[in-house]
MITORSE-25984 format. One record per atom (N, C-alpha, C): residue number from 1; residue in three letters; atom name; z, x, y. Coordinates in nm, 3 decimals. Layout:
<rs>
r lumse:NUM, semi:ALA, bafi:CA, zz:Z, xx:X, yy:Y
...
</rs>
This chain:
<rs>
r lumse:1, semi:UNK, bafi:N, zz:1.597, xx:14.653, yy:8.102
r lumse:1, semi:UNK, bafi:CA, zz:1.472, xx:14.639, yy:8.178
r lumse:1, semi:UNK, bafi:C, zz:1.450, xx:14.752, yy:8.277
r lumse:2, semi:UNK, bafi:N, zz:1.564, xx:14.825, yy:8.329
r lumse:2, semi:UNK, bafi:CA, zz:1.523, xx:14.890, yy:8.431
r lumse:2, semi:UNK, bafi:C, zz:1.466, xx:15.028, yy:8.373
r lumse:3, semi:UNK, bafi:N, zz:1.534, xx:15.086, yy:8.257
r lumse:3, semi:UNK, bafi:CA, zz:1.486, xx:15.184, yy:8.165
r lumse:3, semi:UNK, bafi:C, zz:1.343, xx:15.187, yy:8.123
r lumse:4, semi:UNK, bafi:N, zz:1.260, xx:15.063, yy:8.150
r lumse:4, semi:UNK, bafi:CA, zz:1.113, xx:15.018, yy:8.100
r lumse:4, semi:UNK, bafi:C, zz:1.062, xx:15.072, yy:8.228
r lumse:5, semi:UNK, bafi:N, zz:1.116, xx:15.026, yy:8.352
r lumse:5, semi:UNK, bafi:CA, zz:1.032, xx:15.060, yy:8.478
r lumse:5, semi:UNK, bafi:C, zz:1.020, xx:15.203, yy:8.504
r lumse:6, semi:UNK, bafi:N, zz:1.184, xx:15.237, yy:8.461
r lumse:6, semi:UNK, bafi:CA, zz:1.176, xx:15.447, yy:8.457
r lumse:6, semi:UNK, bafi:C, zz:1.133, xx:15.511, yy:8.394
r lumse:7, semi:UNK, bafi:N, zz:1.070, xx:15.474, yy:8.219
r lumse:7, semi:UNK, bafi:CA, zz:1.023, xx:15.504, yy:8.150
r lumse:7, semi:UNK, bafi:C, zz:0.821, xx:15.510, yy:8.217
r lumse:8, semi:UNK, bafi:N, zz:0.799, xx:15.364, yy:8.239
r lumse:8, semi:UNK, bafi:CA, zz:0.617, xx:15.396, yy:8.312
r lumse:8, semi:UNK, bafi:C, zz:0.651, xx:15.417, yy:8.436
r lumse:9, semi:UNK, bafi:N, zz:0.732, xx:15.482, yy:8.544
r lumse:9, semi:UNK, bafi:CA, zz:0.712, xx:15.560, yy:8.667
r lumse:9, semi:UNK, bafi:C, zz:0.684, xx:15.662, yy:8.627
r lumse:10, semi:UNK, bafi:N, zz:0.778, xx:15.734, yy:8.546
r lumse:10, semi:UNK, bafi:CA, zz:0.758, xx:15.892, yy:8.487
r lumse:10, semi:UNK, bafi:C, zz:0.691, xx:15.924, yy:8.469
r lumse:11, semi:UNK, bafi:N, zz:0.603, xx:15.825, yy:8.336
r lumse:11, semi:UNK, bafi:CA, zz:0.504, xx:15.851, yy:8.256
r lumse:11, semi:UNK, bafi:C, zz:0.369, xx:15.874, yy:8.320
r lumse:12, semi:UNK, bafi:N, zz:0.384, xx:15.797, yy:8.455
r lumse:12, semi:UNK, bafi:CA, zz:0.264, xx:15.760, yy:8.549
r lumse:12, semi:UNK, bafi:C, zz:0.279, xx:15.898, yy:8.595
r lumse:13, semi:UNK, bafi:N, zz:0.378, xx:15.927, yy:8.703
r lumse:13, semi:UNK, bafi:CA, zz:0.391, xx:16.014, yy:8.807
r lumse:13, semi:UNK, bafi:C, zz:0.365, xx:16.186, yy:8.688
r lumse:14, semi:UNK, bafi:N, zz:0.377, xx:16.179, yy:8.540
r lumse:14, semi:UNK, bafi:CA, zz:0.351, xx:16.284, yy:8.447
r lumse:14, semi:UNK, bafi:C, zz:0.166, xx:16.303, yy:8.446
r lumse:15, semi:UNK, bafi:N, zz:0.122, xx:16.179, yy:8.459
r lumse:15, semi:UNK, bafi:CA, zz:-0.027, xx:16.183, yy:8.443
r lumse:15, semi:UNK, bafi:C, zz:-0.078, xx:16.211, yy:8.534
r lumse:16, semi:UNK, bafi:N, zz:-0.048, xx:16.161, yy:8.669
r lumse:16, semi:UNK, bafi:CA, zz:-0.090, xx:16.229, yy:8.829
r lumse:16, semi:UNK, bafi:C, zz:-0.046, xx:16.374, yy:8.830
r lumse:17, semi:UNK, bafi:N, zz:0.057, xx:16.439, yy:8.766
r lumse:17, semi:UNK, bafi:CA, zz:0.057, xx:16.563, yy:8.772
r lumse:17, semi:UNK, bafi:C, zz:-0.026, xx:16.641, yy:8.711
r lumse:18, semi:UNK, bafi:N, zz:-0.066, xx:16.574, yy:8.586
r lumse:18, semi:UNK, bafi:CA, zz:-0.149, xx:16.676, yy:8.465
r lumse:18, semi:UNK, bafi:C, zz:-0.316, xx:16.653, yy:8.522
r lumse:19, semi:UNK, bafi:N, zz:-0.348, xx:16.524, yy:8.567
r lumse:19, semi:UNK, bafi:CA, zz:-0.484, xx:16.537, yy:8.638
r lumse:19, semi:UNK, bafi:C, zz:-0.477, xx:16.603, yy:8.759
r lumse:20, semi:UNK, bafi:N, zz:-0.368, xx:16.648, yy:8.856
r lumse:20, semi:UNK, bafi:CA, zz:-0.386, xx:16.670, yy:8.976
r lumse:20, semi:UNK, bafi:C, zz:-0.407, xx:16.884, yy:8.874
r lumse:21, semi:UNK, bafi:N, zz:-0.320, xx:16.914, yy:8.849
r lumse:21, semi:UNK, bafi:CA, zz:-0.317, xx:17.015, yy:8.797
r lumse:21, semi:UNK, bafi:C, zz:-0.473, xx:17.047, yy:8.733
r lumse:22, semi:UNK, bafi:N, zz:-0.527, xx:16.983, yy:8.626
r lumse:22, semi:UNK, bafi:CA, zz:-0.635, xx:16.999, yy:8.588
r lumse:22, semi:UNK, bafi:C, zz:-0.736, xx:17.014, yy:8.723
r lumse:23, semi:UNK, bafi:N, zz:-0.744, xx:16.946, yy:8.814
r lumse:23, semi:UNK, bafi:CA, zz:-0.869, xx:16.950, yy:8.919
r lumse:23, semi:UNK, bafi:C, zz:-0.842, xx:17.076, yy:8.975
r lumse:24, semi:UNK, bafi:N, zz:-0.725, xx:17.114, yy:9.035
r lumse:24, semi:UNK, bafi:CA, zz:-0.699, xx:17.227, yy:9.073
r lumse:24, semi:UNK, bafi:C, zz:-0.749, xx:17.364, yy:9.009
r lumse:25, semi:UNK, bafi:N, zz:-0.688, xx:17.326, yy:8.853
r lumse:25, semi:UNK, bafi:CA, zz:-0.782, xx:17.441, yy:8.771
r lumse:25, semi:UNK, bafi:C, zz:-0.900, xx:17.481, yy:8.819
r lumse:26, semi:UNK, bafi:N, zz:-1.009, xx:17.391, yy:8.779
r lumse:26, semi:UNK, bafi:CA, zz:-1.106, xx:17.342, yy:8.787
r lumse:26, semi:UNK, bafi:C, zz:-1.194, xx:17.366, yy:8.961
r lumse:27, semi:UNK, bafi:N, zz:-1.062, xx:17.358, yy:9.099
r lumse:27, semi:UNK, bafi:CA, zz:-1.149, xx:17.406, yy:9.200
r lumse:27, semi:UNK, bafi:C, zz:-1.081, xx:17.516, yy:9.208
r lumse:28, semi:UNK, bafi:N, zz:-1.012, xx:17.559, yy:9.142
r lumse:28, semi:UNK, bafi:CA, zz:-0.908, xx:17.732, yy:9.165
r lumse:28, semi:UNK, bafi:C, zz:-0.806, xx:17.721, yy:9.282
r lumse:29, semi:UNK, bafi:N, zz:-0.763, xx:17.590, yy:9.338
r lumse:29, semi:UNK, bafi:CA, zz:-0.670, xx:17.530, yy:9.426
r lumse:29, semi:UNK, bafi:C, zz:-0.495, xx:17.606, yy:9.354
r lumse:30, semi:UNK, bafi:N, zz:-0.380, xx:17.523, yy:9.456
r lumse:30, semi:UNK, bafi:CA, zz:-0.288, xx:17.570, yy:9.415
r lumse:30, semi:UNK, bafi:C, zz:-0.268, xx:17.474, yy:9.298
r lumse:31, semi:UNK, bafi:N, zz:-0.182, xx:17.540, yy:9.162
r lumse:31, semi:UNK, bafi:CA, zz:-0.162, xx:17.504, yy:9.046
r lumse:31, semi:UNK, bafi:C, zz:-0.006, xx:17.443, yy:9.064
r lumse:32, semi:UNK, bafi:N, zz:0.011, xx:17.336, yy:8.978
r lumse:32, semi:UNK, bafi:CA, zz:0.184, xx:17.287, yy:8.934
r lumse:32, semi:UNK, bafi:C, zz:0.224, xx:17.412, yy:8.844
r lumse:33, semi:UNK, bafi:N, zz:0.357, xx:17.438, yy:8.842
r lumse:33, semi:UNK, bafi:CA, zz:0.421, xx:17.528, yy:8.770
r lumse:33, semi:UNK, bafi:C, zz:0.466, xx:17.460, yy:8.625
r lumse:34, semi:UNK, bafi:N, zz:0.405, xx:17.546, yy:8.524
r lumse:34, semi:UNK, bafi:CA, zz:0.445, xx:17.489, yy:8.382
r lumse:34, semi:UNK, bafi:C, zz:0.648, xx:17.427, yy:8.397
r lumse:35, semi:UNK, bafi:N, zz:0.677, xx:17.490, yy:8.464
r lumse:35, semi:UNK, bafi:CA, zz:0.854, xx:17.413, yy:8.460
r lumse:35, semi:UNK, bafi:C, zz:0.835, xx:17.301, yy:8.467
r lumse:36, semi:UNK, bafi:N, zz:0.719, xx:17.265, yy:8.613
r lumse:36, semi:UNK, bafi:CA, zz:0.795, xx:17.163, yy:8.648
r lumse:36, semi:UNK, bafi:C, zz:0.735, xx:17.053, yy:8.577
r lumse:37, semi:UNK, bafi:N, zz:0.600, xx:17.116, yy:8.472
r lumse:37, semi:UNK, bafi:CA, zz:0.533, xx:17.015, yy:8.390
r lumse:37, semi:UNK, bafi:C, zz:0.612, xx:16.975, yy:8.290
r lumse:38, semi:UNK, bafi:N, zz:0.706, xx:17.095, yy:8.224
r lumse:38, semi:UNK, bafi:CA, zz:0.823, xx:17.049, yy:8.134
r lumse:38, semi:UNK, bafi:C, zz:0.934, xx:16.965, yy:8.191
r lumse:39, semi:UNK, bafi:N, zz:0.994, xx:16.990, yy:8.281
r lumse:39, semi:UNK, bafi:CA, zz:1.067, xx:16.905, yy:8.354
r lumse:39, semi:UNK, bafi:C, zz:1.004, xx:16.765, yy:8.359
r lumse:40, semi:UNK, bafi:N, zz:0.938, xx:16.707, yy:8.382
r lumse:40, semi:UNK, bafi:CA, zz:0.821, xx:16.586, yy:8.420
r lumse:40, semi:UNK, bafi:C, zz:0.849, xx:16.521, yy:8.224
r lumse:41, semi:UNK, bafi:N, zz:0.876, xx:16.608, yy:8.133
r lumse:41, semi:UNK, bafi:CA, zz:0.875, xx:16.567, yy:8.053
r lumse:41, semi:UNK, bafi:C, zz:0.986, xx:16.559, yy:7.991
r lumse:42, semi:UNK, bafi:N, zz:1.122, xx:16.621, yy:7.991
r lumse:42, semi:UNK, bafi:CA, zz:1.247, xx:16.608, yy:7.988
r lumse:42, semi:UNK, bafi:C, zz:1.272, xx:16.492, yy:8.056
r lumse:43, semi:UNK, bafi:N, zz:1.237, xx:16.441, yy:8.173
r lumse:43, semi:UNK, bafi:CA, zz:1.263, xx:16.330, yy:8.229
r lumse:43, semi:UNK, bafi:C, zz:1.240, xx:16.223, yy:8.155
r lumse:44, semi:UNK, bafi:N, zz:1.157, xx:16.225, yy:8.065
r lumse:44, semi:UNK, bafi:CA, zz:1.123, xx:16.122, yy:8.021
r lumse:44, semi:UNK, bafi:C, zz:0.912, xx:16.073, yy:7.975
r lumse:45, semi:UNK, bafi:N, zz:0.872, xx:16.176, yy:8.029
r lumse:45, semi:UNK, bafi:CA, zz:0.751, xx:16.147, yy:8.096
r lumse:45, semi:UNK, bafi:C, zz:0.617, xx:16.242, yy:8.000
r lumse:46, semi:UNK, bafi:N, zz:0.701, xx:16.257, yy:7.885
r lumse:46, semi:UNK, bafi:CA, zz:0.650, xx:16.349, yy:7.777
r lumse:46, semi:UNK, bafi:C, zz:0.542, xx:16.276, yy:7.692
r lumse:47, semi:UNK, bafi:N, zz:0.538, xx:16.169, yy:7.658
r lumse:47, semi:UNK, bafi:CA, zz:0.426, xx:16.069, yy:7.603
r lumse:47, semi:UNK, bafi:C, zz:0.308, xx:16.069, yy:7.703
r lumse:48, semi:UNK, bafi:N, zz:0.356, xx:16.029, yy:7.825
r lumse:48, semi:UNK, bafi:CA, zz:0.217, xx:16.010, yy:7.944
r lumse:48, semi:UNK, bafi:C, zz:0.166, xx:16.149, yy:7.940
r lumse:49, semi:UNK, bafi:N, zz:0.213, xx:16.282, yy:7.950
r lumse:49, semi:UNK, bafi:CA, zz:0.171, xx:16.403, yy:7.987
r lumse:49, semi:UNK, bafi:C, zz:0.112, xx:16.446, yy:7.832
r lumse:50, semi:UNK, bafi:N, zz:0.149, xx:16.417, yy:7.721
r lumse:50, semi:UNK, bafi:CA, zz:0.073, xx:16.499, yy:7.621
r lumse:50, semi:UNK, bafi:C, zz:-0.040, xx:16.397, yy:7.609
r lumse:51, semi:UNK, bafi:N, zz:-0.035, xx:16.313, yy:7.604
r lumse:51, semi:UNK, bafi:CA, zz:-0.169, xx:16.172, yy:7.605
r lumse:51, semi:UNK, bafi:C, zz:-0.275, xx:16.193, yy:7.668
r lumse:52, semi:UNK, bafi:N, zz:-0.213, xx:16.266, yy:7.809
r lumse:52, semi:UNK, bafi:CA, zz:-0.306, xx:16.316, yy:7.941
r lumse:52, semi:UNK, bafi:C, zz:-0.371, xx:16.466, yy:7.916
r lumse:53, semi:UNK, bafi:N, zz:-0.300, xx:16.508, yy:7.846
r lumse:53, semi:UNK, bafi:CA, zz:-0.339, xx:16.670, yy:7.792
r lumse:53, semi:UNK, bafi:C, zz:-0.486, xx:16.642, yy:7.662
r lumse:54, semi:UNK, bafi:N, zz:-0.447, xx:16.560, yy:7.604
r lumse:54, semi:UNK, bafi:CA, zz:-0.532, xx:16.528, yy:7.482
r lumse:54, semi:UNK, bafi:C, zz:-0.600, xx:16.479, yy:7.533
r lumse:55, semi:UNK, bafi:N, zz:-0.672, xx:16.386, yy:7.621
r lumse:55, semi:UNK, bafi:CA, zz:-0.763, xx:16.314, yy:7.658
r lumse:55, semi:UNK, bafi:C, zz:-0.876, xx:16.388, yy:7.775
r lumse:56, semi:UNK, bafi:N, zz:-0.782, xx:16.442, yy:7.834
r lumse:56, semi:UNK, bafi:CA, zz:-0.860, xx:16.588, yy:7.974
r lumse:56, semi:UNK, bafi:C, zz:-0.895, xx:16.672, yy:7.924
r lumse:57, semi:UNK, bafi:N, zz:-0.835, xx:16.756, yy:7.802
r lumse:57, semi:UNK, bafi:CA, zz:-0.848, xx:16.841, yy:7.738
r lumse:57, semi:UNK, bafi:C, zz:-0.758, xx:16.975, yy:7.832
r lumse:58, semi:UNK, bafi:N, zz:-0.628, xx:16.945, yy:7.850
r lumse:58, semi:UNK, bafi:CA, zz:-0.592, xx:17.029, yy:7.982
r lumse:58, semi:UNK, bafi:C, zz:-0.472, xx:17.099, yy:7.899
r lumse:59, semi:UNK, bafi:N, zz:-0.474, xx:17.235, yy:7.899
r lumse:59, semi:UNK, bafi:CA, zz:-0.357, xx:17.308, yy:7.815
r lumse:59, semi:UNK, bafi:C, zz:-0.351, xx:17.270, yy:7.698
r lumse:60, semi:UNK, bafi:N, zz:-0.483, xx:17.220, yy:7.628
r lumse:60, semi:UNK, bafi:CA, zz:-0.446, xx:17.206, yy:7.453
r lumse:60, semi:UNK, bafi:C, zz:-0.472, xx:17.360, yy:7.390
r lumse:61, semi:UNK, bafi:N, zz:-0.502, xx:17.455, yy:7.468
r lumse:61, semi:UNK, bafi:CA, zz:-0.474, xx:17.562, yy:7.437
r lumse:61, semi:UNK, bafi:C, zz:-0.344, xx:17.655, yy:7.399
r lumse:62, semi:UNK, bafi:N, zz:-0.263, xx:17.595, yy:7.514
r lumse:62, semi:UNK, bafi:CA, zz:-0.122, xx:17.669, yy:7.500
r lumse:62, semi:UNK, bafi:C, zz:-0.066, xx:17.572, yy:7.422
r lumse:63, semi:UNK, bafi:N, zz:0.019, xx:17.665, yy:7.290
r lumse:63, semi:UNK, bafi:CA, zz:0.064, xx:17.626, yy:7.189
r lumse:63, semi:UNK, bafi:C, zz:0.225, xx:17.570, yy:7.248
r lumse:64, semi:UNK, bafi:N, zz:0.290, xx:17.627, yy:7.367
r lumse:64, semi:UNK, bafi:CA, zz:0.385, xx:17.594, yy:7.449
r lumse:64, semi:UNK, bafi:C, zz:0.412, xx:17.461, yy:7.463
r lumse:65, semi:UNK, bafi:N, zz:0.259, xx:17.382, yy:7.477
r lumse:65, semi:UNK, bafi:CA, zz:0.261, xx:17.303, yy:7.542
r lumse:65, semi:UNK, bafi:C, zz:0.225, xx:17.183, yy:7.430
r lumse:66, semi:UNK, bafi:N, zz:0.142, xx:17.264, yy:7.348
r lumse:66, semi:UNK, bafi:CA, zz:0.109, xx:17.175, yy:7.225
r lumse:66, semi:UNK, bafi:C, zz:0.217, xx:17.147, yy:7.149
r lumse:67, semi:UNK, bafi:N, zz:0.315, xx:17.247, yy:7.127
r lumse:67, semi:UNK, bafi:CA, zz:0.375, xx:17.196, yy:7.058
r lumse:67, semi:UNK, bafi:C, zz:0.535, xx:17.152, yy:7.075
r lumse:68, semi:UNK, bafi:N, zz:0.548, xx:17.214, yy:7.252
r lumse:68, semi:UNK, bafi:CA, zz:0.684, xx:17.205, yy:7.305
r lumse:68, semi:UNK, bafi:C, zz:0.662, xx:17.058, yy:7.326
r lumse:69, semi:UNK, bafi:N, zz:0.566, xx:17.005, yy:7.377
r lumse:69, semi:UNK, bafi:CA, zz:0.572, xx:16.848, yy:7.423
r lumse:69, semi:UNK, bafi:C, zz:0.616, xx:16.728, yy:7.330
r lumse:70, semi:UNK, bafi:N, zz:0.541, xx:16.742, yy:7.198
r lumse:70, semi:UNK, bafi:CA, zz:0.568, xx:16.660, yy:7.096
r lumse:70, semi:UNK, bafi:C, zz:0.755, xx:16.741, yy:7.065
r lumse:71, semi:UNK, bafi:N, zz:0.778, xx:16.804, yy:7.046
r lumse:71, semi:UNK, bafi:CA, zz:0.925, xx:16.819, yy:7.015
r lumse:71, semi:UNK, bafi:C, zz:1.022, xx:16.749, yy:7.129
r lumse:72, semi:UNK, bafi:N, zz:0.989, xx:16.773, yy:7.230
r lumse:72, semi:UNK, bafi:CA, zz:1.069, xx:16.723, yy:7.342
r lumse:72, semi:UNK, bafi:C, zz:1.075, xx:16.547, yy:7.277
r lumse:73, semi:UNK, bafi:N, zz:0.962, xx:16.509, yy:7.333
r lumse:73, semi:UNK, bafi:CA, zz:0.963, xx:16.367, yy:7.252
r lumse:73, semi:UNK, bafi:C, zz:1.015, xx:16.302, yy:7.158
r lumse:74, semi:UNK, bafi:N, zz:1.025, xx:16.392, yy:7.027
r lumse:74, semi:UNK, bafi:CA, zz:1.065, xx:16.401, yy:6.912
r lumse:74, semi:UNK, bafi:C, zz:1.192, xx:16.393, yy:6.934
r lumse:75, semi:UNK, bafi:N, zz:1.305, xx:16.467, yy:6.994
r lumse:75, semi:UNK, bafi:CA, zz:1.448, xx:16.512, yy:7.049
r lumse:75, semi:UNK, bafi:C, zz:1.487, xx:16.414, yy:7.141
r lumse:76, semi:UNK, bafi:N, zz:1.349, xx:16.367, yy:7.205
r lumse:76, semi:UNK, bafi:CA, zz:1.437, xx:16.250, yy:7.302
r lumse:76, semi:UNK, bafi:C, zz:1.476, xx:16.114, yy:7.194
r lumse:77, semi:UNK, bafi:N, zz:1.336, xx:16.055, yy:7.103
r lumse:77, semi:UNK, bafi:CA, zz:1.371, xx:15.958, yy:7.039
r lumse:77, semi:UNK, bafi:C, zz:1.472, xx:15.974, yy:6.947
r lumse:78, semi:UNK, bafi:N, zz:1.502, xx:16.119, yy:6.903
r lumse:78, semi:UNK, bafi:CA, zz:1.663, xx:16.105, yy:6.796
r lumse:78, semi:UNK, bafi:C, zz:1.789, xx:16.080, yy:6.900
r lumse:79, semi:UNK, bafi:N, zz:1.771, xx:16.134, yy:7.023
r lumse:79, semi:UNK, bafi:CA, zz:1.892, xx:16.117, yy:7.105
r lumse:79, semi:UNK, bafi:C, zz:1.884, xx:15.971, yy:7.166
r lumse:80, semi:UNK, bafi:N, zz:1.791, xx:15.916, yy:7.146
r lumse:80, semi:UNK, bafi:CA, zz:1.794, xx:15.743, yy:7.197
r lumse:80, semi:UNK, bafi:C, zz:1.856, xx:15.645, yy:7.029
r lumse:81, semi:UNK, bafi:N, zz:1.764, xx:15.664, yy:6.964
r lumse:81, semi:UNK, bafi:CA, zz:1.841, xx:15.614, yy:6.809
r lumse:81, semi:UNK, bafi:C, zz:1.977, xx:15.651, yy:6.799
r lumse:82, semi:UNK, bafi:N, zz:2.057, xx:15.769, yy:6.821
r lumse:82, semi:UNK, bafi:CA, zz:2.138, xx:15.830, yy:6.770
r lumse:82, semi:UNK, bafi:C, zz:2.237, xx:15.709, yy:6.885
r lumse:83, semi:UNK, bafi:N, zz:2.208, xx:15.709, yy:7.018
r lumse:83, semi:UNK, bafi:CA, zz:2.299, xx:15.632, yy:7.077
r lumse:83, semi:UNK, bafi:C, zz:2.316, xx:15.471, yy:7.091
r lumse:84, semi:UNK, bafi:N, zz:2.155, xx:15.426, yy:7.065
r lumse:84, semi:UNK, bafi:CA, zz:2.149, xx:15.295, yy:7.008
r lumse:84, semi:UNK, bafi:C, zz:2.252, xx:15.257, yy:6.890
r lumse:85, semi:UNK, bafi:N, zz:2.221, xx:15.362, yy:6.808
r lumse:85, semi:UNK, bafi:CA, zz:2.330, xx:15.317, yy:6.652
r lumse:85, semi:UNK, bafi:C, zz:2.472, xx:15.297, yy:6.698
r lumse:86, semi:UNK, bafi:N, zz:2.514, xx:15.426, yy:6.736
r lumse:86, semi:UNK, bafi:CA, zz:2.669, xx:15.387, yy:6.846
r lumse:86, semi:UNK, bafi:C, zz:2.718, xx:15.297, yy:6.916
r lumse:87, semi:UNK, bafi:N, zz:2.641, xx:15.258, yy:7.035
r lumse:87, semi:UNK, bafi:CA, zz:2.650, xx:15.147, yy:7.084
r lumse:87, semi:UNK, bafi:C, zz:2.637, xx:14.995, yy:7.052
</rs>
């Protein structure tokens, strides 16, 4: 259960980043650093942030992002199966 609550904090606190980032674009304010948008998604928070990208329309340009996000995701669910089966 507690993995459910860390899983939608992330996911949340990934979507407040990608809209806060987008407005910024948008007033030419200070920008989040692509790290720490990847980071946000190594954490866990890679579903909320590409969901948020596709729906804003925010960095579906960079292929980085298009296509680093879904892999991350991709790499996290084999490393969750892979340890489910083990355990």
């Amino acid at each position: 259960m507690p993995y459910i609550i860390y899983l939608l904090s992330i996911n949340l606190i990934s979507v407040i980043f990608c809209v806060f980032d987008k407005h910024q674009a948008k007033t030419g304010g200070w920008r989040i650093k692509e790290r720490t948008l990847f980071a946000l998604c190594f954490l866990g928070g890679g579903v909320g942030m590409y969901l948020t990208m596709k729906v804003i329309r925010h960095k579906t340009l960079h292929k980085r992002f298009m296509l680093g996000i879904p892999l991350i995701i991709i790499l996290q669910l084999i490393i969750f199966l892979y340890f489910k089966h083990i355990f």
